[in-house]
C-alpha positions as CSV (number, residue, x, y, z in Angstrom):
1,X,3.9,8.7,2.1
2,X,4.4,8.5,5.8
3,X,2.0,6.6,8.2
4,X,-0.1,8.4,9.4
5,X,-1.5,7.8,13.3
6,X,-5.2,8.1,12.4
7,X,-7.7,7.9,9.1
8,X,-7.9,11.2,7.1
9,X,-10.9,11.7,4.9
10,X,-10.5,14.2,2.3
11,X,-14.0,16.0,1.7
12,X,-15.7,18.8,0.8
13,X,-18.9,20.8,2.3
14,X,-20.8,19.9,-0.2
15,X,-20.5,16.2,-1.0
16,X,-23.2,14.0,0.5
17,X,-20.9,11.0,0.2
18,X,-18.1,12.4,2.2
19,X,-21.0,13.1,5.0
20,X,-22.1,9.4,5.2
21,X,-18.6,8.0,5.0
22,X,-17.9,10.2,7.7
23,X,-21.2,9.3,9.6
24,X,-19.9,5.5,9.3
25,X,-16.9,6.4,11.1
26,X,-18.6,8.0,13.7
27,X,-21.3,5.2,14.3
28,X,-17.9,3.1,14.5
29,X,-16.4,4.8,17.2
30,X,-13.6,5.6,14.2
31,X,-11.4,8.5,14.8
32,X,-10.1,10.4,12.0
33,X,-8.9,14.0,10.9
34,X,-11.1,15.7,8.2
35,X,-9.9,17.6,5.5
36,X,-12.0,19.9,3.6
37,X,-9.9,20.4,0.1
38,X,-11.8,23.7,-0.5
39,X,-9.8,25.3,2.2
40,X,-6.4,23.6,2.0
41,X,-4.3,24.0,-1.5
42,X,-2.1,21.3,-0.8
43,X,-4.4,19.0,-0.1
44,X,-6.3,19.4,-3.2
45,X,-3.5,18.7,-4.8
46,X,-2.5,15.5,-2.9
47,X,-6.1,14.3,-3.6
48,X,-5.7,15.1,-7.2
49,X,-2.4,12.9,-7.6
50,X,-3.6,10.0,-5.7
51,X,-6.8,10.1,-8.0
52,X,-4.8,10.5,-11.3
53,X,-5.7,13.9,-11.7
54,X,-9.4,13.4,-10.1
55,X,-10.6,15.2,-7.1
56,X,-12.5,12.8,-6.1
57,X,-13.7,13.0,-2.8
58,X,-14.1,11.6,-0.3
59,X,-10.5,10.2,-0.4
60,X,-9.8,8.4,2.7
61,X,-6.7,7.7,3.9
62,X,-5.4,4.9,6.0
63,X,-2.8,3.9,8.8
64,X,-1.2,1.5,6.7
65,X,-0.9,3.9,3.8
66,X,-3.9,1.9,1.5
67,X,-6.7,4.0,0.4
68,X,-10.6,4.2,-0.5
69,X,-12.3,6.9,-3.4
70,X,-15.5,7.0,-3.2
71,X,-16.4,3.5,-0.7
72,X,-19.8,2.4,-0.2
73,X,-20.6,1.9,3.5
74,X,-20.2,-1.6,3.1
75,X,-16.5,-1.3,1.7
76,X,-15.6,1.1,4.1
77,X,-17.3,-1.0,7.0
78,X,-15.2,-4.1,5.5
79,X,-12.6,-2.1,5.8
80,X,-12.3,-1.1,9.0
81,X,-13.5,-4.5,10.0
């Protein structure tokens, strides 16, 4: 996977966790791209083959390629610590 210059959360409209991981982010000053996999094939796909066949949301996606499924606010907070 290439490197990607910001953090892309994969997420749907109706998950409550990809809301509040996204509501960390904002509170952070984070930017990122959001995904909603409901209205993009491919990456419903991509988030079922990093999840081993799971689509698991929210998926988020790194700069440095490393990714969290599903973080608590404090994992995701450590994270971009």
């Amino acid at each position: 996977m290439s490197v990607q210059p910001t953090i892309v959360v994969y997420g749907t409209s109706w998950c409550p966790d990809c809301r509040r991981a996204q509501r960390v982010l904002e509170t952070s000053g984070v930017p990122y791209t959001y995904i909603n996999i409901e209205q993009d094939e491919e990456a419903a796909e991509y988030v079922v083959q990093v999840n081993n066949g799971n689509r698991s949301v929210p998926t988020i996606i790194f700069p440095d390629g490393s990714i969290l499924v599903e973080p608590s606010n404090r994992e995701l907070q450590q994270k971009l610590a």
